[in-house]
C-alpha distance (Angstrom), angle and dihedral (degrees) to the residues before:
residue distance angle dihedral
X1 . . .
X2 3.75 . .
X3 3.39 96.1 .
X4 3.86 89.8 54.3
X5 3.98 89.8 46.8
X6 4.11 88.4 57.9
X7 4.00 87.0 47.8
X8 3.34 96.0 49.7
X9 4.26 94.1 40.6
X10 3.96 81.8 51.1
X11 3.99 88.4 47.9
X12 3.58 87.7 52.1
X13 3.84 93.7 45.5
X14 3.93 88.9 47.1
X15 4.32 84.4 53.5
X16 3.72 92.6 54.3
X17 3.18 96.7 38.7
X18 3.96 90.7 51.0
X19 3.71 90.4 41.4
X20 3.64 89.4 52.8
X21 3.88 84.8 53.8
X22 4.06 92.5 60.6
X23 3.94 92.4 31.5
X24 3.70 89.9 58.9
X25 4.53 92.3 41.5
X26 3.59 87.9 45.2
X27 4.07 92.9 76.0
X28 3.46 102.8 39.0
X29 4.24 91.8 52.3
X30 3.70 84.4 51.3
X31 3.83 91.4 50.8
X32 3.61 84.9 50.8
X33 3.62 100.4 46.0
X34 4.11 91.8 50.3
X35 4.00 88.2 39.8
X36 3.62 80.5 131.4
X37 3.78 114.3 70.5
X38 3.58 144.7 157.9
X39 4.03 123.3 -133.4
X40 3.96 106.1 -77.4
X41 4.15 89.9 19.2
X42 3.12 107.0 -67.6
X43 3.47 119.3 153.8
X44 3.80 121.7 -107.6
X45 3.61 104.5 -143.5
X46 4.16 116.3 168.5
X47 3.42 142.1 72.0
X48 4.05 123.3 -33.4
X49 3.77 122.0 -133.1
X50 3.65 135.3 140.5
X51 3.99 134.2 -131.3
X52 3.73 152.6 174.1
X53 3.69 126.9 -126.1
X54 3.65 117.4 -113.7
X55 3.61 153.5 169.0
X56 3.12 127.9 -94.6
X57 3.91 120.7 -106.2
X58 3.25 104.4 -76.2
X59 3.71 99.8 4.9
X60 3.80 94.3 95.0
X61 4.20 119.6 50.4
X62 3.44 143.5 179.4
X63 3.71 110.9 -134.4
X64 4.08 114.5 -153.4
X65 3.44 136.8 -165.6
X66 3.94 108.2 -101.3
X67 4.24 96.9 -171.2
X68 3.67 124.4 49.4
X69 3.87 109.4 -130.5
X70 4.17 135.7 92.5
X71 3.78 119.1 -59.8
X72 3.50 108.6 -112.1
X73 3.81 93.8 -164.1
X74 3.74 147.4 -0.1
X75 3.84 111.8 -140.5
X76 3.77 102.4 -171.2
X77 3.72 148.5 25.2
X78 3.67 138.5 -130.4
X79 3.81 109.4 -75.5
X80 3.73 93.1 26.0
X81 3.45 118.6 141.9
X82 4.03 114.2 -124.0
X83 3.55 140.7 -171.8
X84 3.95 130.6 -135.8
X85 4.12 104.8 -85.9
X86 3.68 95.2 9.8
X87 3.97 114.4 143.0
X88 4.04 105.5 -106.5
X89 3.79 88.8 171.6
X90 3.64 147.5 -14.8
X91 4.10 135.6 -135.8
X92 3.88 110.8 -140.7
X93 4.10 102.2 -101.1
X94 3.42 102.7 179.2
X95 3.92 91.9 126.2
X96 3.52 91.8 50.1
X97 3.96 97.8 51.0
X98 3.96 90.1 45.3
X99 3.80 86.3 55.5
X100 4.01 94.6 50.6
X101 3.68 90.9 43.1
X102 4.11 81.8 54.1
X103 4.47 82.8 46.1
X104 3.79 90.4 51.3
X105 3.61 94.7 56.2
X106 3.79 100.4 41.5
X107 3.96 81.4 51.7
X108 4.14 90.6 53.2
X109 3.73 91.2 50.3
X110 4.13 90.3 43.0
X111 3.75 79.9 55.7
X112 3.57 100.2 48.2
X113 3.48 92.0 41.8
X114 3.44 93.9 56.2
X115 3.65 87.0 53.8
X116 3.58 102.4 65.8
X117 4.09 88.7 39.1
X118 3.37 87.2 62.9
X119 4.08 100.1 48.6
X120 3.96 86.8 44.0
X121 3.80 88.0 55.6
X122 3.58 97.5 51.2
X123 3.60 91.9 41.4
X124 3.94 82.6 61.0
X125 3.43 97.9 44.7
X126 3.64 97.2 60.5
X127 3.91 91.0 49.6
X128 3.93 88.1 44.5
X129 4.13 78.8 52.5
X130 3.64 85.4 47.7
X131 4.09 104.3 46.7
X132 3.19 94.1 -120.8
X133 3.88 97.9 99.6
X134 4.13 125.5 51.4
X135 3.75 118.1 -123.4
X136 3.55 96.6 -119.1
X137 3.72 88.6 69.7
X138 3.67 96.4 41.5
X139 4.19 88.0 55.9
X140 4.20 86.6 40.8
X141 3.84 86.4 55.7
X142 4.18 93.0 49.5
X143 3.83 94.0 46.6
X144 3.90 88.4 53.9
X145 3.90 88.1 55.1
X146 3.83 89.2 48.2
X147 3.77 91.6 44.1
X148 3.84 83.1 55.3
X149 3.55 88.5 51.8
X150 3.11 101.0 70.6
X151 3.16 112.9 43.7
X152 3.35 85.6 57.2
X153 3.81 81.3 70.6
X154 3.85 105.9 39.4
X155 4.06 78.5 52.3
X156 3.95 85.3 52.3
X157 3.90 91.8 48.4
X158 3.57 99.6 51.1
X159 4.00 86.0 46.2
X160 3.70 91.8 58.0
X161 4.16 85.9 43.6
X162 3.32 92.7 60.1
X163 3.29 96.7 41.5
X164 3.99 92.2 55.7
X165 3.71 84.6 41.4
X166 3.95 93.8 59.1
X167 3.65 91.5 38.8
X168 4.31 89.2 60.3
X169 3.82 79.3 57.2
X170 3.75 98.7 67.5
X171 4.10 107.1 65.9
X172 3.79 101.6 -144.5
X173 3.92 132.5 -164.2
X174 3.89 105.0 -100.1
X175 4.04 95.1 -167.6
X176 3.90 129.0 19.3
X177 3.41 114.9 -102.2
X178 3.81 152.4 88.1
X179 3.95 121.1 -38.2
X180 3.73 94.7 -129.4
X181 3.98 95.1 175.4
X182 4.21 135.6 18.1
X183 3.58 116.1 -163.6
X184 4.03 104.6 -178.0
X185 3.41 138.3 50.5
X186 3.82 140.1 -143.6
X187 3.82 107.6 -78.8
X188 3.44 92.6 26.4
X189 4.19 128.5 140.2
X190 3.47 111.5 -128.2
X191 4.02 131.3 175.8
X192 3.93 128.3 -154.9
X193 3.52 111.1 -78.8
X194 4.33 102.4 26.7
X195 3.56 113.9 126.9
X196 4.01 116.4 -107.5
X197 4.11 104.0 164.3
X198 3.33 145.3 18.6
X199 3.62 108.1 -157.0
X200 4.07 120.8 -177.1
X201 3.83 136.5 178.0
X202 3.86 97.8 -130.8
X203 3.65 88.2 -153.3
X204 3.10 104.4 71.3
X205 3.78 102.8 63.2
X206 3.67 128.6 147.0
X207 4.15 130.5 161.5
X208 3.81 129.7 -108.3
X209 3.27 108.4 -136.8
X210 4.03 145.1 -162.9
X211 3.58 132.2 -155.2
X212 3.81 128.1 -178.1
X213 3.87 102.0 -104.6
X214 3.93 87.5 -130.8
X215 4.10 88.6 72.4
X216 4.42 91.1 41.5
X217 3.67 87.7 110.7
X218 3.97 93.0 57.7
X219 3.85 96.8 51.3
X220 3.78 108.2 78.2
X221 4.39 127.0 167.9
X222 3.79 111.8 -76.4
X223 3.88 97.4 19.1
X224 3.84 118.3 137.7
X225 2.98 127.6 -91.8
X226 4.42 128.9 -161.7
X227 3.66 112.0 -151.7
X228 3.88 124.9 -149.6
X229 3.88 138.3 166.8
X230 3.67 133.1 158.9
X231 3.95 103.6 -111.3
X232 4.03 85.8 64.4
X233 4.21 93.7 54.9
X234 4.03 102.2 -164.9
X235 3.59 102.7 -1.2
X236 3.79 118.5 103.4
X237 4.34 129.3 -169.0
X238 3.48 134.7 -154.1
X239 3.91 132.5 -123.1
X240 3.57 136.9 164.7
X241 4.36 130.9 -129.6
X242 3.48 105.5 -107.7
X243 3.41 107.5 155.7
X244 3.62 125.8 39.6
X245 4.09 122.4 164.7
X246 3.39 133.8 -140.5
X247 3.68 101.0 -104.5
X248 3.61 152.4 28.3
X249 4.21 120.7 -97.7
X250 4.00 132.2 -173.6
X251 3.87 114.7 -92.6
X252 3.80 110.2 -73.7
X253 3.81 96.1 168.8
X254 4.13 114.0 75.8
X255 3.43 112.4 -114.0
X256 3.96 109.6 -121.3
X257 3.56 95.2 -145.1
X258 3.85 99.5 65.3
X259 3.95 91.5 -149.1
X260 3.59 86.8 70.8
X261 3.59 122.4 107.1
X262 3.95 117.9 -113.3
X263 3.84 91.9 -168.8
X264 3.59 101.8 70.0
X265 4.24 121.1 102.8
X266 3.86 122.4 -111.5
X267 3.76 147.4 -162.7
X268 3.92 96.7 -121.0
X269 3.74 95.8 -156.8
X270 4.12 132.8 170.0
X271 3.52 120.6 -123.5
X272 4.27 125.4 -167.9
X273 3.62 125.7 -142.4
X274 3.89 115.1 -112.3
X275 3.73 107.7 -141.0
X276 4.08 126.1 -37.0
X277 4.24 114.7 14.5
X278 3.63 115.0 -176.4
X279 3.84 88.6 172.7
X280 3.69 118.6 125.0
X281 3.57 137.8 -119.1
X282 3.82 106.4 -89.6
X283 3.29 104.0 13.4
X284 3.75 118.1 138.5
X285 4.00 117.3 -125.7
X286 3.89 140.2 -167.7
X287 3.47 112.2 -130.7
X288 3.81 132.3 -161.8
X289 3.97 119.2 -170.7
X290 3.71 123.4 -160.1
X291 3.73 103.3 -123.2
X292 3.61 117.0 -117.8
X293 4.16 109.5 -98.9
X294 3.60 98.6 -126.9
């Protein structure tokens, strides 16, 4: 009898001990099962995709040198904040300015020159009028003032030439908004076309996002969107679809999970931000869209 007592204490021990087992699974699959969930618990039921916050078109640009020559002096630093047509940098131009000082003055003495070809050719039109003079030197006397003309105006042209020329060598902002990268340096050789800034208007953000093209007939215009990335632990935001295209496309954002496939086709769709974003430019999000009732 008191062996069977000790079995069945150790049968009872084995129970707990068993039940313990399941007790203590139970949680964690039911962590894993509502993996997915809304601020305050709520369950996050929709369609899966990931994205990248971006600018808007034309809210974020690259702003290039348009001069070859040495940068004479960097104006700003990254994070600044800018306004439309202010200087950002500036490409030495001392060759150029000598060379429209050098314009300026061939245009005064086009101007006085044209001057005194004009008094000589009235003076030679009256004694033309007069028979005293020949026409031959009357007509000699109004090509010199058209001669005089114009190089009054190929001195004008290379003035305004110059001037454009200069002008390319002063990188302005093209947009207002916050220098978010600077390439060059003071001192530094650049050559038409290299990248120097990266200027964007940080508010004007949206997200870039991609959805497996199995769930494309789920995400519709306007439907809502939960917003998740790991700087912001905890803390969700809200968007909208507003752009969807036409057709599907191969991944073009990296998977974070490198076990992921990066050969698979996608519905590369926009989505809006639905009040306050503190999300930064960049960063990579998980999405979830509310699929569309119908």
């Amino acid at each position: 009898m008191r062996s069977s007592l000790v079995l069945l204490s150790l049968s009872g021990i084995g129970l707990a001990l068993l039940a313990g087992t399941v007790i203590q699974a139970k949680p964690q699959a039911l962590a894993d099962a509502n993996a997915a969930t809304a601020v305050g618990g709520a369950p996050l039921s929709g369609v899966a995709a990931e994205g990248r916050v971006v600018a808007y078109p034309g809210a974020e640009v690259t702003v290039g040198a348009d001069a070859i020559g040495r940068l004479l002096r960097v104006t700003v630093e990254e994070g600044d904040l800018v306004k439309k047509g202010q200087v950002l940098a500036e490409i030495d131009a001392s060759d150029l300015i000598a060379s429209l000082d050098e314009a300026k003055a061939r245009l005064e003495e086009a101007v006085a020159e044209r001057q005194l070809a004009q008094l000589n050719a009235e003076r030679k039109l009256r004694l033309f009028a007069e028979g005293v003079l020949p026409a031959h030197d009357r007509d000699a006397a109004s090509r010199d003032v058209e001669i005089t003309q114009a190089r009054i105006e190929t001195a004008q042209a290379a003035i305004r030439r110059l001037d454009a020329t200069i002008a390319k060598t002063r990188l302005l902002s093209p947009i207002s908004g916050s220098v978010t990268a600077r390439i060059v340096n003071a001192g530094q050789m650049v050559d038409r076309g290299d990248p120097a800034f990266i200027v964007a208007d940080l508010n004007r953000l949206r997200i870039e996002g991609e959805a497996h093209e199995a769930d494309a007939d789920r995400v519709v215009i306007g439907a809502e969107v939960e917003i998740r990335a790991d700087g912001f632990p905890g803390q969700s935001f809200r968007g909208r679809v507003e752009e969807i295209p036409g057709s599907v496309t191969l991944r073009r954002i990296k998977p974070q999970d490198p076990a992921r496939p990066t050969d698979v086709r996608v519905l590369a769709l926009k989505v809006a931000f639905d009040g306050q974003n503190t999300l930064k430019l960049g960063s990579t999000v998980d999405l979830v869209i509310r699929p569309s009732s119908r």
